[in-house]
Each structure stands twice: as structure tokens, then as C-alpha cells.
MINU-915215 format. One line per 8 residues: number of its first residue (from 1); their letters; for each residue x, y, z of C-alpha. Coordinates in Angstrom, 1 decimal, decimal comma. Each point is the difference from the previous one (the first is absolute). Layout:
// MINU-915215
NUM) A) X Y Z; ...
//
This chain:
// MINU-915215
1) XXXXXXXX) 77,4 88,7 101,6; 2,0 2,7 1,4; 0,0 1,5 3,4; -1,2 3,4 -0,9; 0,0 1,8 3,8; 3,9 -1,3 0,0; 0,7 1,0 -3,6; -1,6 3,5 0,7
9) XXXXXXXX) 2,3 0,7 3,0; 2,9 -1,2 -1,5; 0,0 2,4 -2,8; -1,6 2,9 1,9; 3,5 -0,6 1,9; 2,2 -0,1 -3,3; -1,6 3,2 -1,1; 0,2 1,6 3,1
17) XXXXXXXX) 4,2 -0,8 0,4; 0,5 1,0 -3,7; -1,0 3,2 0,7; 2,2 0,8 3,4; 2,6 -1,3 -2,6; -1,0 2,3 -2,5; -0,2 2,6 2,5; 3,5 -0,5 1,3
25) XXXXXXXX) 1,6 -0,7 -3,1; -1,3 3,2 -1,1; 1,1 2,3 2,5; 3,5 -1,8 -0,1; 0,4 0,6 -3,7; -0,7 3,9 0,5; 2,2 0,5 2,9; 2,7 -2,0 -1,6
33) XXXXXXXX) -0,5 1,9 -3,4; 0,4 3,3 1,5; 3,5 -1,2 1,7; 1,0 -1,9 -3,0; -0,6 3,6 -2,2; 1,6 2,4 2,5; 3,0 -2,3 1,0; 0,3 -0,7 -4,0
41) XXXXXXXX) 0,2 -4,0 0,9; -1,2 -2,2 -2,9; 0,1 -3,0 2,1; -2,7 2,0 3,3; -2,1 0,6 -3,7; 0,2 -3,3 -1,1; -1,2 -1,1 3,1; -2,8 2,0 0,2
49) XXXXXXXX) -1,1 -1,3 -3,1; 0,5 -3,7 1,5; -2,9 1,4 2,8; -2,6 1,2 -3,0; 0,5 -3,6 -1,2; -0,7 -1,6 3,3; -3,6 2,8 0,0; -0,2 -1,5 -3,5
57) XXXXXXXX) -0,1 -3,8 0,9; -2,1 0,5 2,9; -2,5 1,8 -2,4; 0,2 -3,4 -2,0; -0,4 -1,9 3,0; -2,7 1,9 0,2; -1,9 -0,5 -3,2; 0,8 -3,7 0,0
65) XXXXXXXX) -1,2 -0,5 3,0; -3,9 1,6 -1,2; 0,3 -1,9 -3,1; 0,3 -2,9 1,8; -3,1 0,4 1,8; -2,0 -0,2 -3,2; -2,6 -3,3 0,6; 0,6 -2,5 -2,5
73) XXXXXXXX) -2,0 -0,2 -3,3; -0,4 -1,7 -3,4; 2,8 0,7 -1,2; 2,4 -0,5 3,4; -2,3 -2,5 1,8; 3,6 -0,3 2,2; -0,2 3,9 1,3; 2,8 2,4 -0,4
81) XXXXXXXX) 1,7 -0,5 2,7; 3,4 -0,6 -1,9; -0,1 3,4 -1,1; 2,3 0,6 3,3; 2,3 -1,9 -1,1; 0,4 1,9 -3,8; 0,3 3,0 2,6; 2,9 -1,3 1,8
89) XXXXXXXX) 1,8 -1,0 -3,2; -0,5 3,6 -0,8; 1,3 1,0 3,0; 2,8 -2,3 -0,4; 0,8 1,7 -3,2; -0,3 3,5 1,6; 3,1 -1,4 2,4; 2,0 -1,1 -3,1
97) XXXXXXXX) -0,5 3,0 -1,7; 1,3 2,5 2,9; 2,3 -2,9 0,4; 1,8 0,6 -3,8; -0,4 3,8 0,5; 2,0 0,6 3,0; 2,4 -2,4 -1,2; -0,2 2,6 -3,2
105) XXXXXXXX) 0,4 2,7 2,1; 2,5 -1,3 2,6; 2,6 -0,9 -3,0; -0,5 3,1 -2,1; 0,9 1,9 3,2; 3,2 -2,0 0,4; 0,8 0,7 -3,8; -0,7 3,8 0,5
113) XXXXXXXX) 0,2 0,3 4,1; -2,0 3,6 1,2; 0,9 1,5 2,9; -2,9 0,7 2,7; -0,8 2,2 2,8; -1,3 -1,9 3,2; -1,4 2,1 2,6; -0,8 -1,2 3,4
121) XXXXXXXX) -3,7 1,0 -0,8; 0,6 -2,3 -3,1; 1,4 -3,2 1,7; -2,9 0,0 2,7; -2,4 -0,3 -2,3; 1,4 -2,9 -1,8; 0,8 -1,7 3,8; -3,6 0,6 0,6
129) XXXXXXXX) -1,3 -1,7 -3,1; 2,1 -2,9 0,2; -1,4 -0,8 3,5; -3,1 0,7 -1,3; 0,3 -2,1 -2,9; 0,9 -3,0 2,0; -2,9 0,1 2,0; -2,2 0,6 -2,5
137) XXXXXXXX) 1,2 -3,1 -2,1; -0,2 -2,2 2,6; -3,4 1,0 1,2; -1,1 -0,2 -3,6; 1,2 -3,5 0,1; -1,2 -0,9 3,0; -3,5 0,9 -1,2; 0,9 -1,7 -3,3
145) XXXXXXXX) -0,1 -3,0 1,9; -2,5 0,3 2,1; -2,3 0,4 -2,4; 2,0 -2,1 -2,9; 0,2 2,4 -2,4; 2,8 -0,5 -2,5; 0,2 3,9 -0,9; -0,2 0,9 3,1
153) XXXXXXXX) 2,7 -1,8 0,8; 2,0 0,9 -3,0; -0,6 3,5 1,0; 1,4 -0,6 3,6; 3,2 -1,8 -1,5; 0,4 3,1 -2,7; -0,5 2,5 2,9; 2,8 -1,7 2,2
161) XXXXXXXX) 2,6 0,0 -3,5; -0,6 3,6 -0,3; 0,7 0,4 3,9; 3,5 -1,8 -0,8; 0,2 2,3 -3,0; -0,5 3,1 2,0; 2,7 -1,6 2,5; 2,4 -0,3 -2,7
169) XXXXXXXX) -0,5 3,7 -0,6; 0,1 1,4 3,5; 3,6 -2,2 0,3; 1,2 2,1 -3,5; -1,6 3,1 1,1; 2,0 -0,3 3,6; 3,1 -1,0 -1,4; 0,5 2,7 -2,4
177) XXXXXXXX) -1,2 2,5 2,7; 2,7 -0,7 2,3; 2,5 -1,6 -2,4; -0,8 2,0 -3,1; 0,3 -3,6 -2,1; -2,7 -1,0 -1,5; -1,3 -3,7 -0,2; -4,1 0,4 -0,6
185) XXXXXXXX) 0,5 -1,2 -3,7; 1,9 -3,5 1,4; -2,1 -0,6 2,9; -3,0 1,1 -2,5; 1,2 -2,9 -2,5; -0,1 -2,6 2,9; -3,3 1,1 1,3; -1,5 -0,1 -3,7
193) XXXXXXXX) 1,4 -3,5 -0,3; -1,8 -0,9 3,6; -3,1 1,4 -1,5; -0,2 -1,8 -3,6; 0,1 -3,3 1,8; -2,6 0,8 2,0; -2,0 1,0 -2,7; 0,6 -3,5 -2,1
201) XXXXXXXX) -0,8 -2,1 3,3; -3,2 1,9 0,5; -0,7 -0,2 -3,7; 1,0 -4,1 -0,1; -2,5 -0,6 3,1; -2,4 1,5 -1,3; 0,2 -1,5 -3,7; -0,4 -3,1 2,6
209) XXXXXXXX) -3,1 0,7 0,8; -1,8 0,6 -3,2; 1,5 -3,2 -1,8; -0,8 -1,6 2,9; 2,5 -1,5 2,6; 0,0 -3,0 2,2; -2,2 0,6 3,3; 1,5 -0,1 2,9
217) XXXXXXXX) 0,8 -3,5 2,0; -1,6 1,3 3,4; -3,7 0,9 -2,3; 0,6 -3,2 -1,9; 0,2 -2,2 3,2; -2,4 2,0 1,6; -2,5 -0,8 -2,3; 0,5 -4,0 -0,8
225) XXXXXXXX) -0,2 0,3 4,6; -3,5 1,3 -0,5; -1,2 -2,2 -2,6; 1,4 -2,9 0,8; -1,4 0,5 4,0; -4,0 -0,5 -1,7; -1,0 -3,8 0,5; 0,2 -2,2 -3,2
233) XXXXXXXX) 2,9 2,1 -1,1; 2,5 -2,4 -0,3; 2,4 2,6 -2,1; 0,2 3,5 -1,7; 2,2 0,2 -2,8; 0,8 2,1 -3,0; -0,6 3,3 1,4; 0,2 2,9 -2,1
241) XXXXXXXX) -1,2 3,4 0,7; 0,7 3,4 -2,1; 0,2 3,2 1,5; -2,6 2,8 -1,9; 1,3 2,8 2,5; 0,9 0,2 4,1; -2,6 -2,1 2,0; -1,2 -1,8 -3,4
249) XXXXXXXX) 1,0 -3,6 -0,3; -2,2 -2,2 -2,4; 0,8 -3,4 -0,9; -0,5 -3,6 0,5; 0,8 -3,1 1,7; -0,4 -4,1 -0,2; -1,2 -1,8 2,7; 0,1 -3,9 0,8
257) XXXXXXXX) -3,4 -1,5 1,3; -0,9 -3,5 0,6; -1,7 -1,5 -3,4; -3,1 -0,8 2,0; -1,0 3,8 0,0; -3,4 1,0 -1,5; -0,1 2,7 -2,3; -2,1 2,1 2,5
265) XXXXXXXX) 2,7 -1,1 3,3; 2,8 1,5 -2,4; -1,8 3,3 -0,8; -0,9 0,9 3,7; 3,6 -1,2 0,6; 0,9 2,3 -2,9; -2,0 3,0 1,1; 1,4 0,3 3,9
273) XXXXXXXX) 3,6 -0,1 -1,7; -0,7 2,7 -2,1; -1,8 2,2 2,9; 2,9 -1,0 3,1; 3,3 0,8 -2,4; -1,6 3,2 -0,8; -0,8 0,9 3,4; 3,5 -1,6 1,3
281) XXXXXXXX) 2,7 0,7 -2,3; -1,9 2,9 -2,4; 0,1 -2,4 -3,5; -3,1 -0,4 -2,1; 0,4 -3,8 -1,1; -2,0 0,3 -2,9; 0,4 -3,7 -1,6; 0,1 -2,9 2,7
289) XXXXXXXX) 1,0 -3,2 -2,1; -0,2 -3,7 1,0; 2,6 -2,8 0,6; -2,0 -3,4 0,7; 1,5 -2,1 2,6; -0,2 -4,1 -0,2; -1,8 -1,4 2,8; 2,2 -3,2 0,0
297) XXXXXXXX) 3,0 2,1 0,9; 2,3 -3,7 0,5; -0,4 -0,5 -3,9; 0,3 3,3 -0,8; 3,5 0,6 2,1; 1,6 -3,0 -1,7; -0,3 1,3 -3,4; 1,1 3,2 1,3
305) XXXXXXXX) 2,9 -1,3 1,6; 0,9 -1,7 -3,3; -0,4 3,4 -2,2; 2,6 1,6 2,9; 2,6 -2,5 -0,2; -0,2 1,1 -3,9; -0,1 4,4 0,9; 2,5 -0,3 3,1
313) XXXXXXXX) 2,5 -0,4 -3,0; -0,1 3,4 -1,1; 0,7 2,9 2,9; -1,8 2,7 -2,1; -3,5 -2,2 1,0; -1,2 2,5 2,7; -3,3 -1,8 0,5; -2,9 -2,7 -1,1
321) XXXXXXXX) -3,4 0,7 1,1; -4,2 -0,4 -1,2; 1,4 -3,9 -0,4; -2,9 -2,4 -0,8; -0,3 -3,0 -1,0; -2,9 -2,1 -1,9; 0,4 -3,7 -0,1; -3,5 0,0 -1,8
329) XXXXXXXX) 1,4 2,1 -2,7; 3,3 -0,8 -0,3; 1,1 3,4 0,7; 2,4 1,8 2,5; 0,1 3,8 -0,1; 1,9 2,5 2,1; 1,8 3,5 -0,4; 3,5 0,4 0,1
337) XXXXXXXX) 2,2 2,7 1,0; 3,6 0,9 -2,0; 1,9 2,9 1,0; 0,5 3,0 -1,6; 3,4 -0,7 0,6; 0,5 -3,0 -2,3; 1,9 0,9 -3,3; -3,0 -2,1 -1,8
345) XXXXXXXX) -3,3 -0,6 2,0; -1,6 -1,0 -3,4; 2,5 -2,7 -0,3; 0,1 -1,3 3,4; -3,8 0,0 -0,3; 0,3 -2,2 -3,2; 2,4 -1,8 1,4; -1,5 -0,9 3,6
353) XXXXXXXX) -3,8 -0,9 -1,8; 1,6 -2,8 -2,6; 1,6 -1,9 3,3; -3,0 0,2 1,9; -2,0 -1,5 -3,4; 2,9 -2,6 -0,2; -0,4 -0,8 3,7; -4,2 -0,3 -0,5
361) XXXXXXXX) -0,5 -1,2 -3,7; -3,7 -1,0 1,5; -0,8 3,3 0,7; -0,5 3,7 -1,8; 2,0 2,4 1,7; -1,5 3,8 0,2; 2,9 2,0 1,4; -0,2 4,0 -0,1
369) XXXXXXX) 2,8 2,4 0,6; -0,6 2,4 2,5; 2,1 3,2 0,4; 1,7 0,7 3,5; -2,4 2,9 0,5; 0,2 0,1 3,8; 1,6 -0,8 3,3
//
């Protein structure tokens, strides 16, 4: 289920701003090179190197991004689309890496300072590529989100450090022209330190994303809206949807119906959910499951009531829902939500079920714990 004219113009737009960035990056490194080697600067080298590592993540970016486009098979029925985020952790690691060496660098220069020769010719060119830099990064980003592409935002946010790291060496590069002191290796040290926690942020989001993190309230919400708008839908709960790349949510969802519902009334019901959150809010539902809800509502509330008095008790009880009750069999069932936050949800679980079976010896109590998967 995926919209391939949208899918198609979002990558054709990644691929098409990794290569200005590649481009850019490029040039900068070789103009940058050239004054690093004439002025006899290690740190102008070092960042020249820093801009063949920004042409080297976009490259990934790149290649992730046609990897990606790969149509699921047998093997990943899913797709590949979370190959872009193993590219941005490698971009992330890219970051870290020029991260440690120009921390390298910077404090081997303060251990063994070497003078350097700044021309006029020399600082222009760094003042050029540090404006350039900083737009560059934040168009890259800009793009990044635009199309909510995780390398390509990576990129962006690496492109900006390295605009801050060519700052750092303009400021040196200045001072020791006019001054003759030299501070590149200090300010170098700073920036390095600016970069490497960068890096581990981008790495730690992205880490999110493939063990899978929480979605967001404002989708969450959205969806239960949607759902619980169709008539007969008297609830949706237990929402849980995994991401298998950008624009690829699969999951599934509970809904309440009354218990008078034919099989046939619940599939149709079943089939325009599927087809409106798709079309709405971009998520393929691909399991809809069922909560039955009693028809005498009066006899069903008191019980209900009862079981709160008992969960009201405990603050971790976040929330009771799919409650029914069947006089005929002797049997109340519901689900029951304990936060992740409780130093024992097992316990409280335990604990919560035997007062409920103390409070309705007459009756079999079928209580499930359900995790607080979303908003």
C-alpha cells in the first residue's frame, strides 16, 4: 500500500539535493586544501577533509535512499525502507569520527603548536566557505524535512557543525594574523567537542527509529479522531503502529462495537476503516480487532463502577477499556492499562485481578494487561 507517485518525487528530490551537496562539498574541500597546503595550516586541511566527509554522507544518503526503493519481497514482505535509517546512523558515525579527529588534531597542535602563514587570499576563502557552509546545511535540512529523510537531515546538521568548525578556524586564522597568537588548536578543541555531541544525538535518534519509538501524540490522537468518527464505533484503543521507513506506518488497532453487530456489518465497518486512515492519516491498519459492547449498558456500568472503586487505588492504572460483561456466563472481561512507569506492573496486575475475584466470587474474571503503547 504505498503511494508510489509521492514516494517517487520524494526520493527523486533526495537524490537531486545530495548531489548539489556533493557538488559543493567538493569544490569547498579543494579550495580549502589548496589554502590549508600553501598557508601550511593543519586545522584549513583538517577542514577540508570535514567537506569530503559531508560529499561522503551525501553519497550514502544517496545509496540508501535507492536501496530503499527496492519493492518488498519474500524475504522483506515489510520493504526496505529502513535502510535510510542504517544510512543516517552511518552518517552519524561519519560526524563522530571527524568529531574524535579534530579533537586529535586540535590537541596534538597545542602539544606541538606550528606556526602558519595566513594570507589575505587564504582567509577569504575560509570566510567564503563558512557562509557557504551555513547555507548549505540549512538548506540540506530544510529539504531533510520536507521530505523526512533522516540522512538528509543528518547531513544538513553535519554540514552546519563543519560551518561552526570552519568559524572556529577563520577566528584562529584572524587572530594570529593580526596578533601573531595563535588559538586555532583551543577554539578547534571546543568546536570538536560541539561536533561529537552532535554526532551521538543524531546517532541516539536514529537508533530510535529502528528499535522503534513511541509515535507521536498528534498521529496517535489523530487516528483514534478518525476511527472513532465511523458510526458503531463506540471506541478505538490499543493502537500500535511500527514504522518500516518514512511514509510507512503498519499496524493495528481495537475498536468497540455494539454486541448486536453481524459478522458481515463489522467487516464492511472494518474495510472503510482500513481504506479512510490510509487515505487520511497515511497508516496501513492491517489488523482491525473487536471489543463487544453490552447492550444493557445500566448492568454493565454498575459492575464497572465497582471494578474502578477497586483500580482508582493505584495511580499507575492509566486506563480500563473492551469491558464486558456476561451474566449468562458468569464472566466479566476487560483490558487494563499499567504504566510503564510502575516499579512492578506484573505485581500491580496480580495484585488488582485477586481484589476484583474477591469482590465477584460468582464470576470468572478475564483481565489482560495492555502496554501504554499510545497517546
Amino acid at each position: 500500500m504505498k503511494n508510489n507517485a509521492k514516494e517517487q518525487k520524494r526520493d527523486k528530490k533526495i537524490v537531486t539535493v545530495s548531489i548539489i551537496s556533493i557538488a559543493a562539498n567538493v569544490v569547498l574541500a579543494s579550495f580549502k586544501a589548496t589554502a590549508g597546503i600553501v598557508s601550511g595550516s593543519i586545522s584549513i586541511i583538517l577542514d577540508a577533509v570535514n567537506n569530503l566527509s559531508d560529499a561522503l554522507s551525501s553519497i550514502i544518503t544517496i545509496i540508501g535512499t535507492k536501496l530503499s526503493l527496492k519493492p518488498a519481497d519474500k524475504k522483506h514482505p515489510f520493504g526496505y525502507g529502513r535502510i535510510e535509517y542504517l544510512s543516517a546512523s552511518i552518517i552519524a558515525a561519519i560526524v563522530l569520527y571527524a568529531g574524535f579527529t579534530s579533537l586529535k588534531e586540535s590537541i596534538v597542535k597545542i602539544i606541538h603548536p606550528q606556526k602558519a602563514e595566513y594570507s589575505t587570499v587564504t582567509i577569504a576563502i575560509v570566510a567564503t566557505a563558512v557562509f557557504v557552509k551555513f547555507i548549505l546545511g540549512a538548506w540540506v535540512k530544510k529539504q531533510g524535512k520536507d521530505t523526512d529523510s533522516k540522512s538528509l537531515i543528518a547531513s544538513g546538521e553535519d554540514a552546519r557543525n563543519d560551518a561552526f568548525l570552519s568559524a572556529g578556524v577563520l577566528a584562529g586564522a584572524l587572530i594570529a594574523k593580526f596578533t601573531g597568537f595563535s588559538l586555532e588548536a583551543y577554539i578547534g578543541c571546543v568546536i570538536s567537542l560541539f561536533i561529537l555531541k552532535s554526532g551521538i544525538e543524531m546517532l541516539k535518534d536514529t537508533l530510535d527509529d529502528i528499535l522503534g519509538s513511541r509515535i507521536s501524540k498528534e498521529l496517535s490522537r489523530n487516528v483514534k479522531k478518525n476511527i472513532a468518527a465511523f458510526p458503531n464505533v463506540l471506541g478505538a484503543y490499543d493502537l500500535s503502529l511500527n514504522s518500516y521507513g518514512p511514509d510507512r506506518m503498519i499496524g493495528s488497532v481495537h475498536i468497540e462495537v455494539p454486541e448486536n453487530m453481524t459478522a458481515k456489518e463489522i467487516d464492511d465497518l472494518s474495510i472503510k476503516i482500513t481504506n479512510a486512515i490510509y487515505k487520511e492519516n497515511n497508516v496501513a491498519l492491517s489488523a482491525i480487532g473487536i471489543y463487544s459492547h453490552n447492550s444493557d449498558t445500566s448492568e454493565a456500568a454498575k459492575y464497572l463502577e465497582g471494578i474502578k472503586e477497586i483500580t482508582d487505588q493505584y495511580k499507575d492504572v492509566m486506563q480500563i477499556h473492551g469491558f464486558y460483561l456476561s451474566k449468562d456466563d458468569k464472566l466479566i472481561k476487560f483490558d487494563i492499562i499499567i504504566s510503564f512507569d510502575a516499579k512492578n506492573r506484573e505485581e500491580q496486575f496480580r495484585e488488582i485481578h485477586k481484589k476484583i475475584c474477591e469482590k465477584y466470587p460468582d464470576f470468572k474474571i478475564h483481565m489482560n494487561l495492555d502496554a501504554d503503547l499510545s497517546d
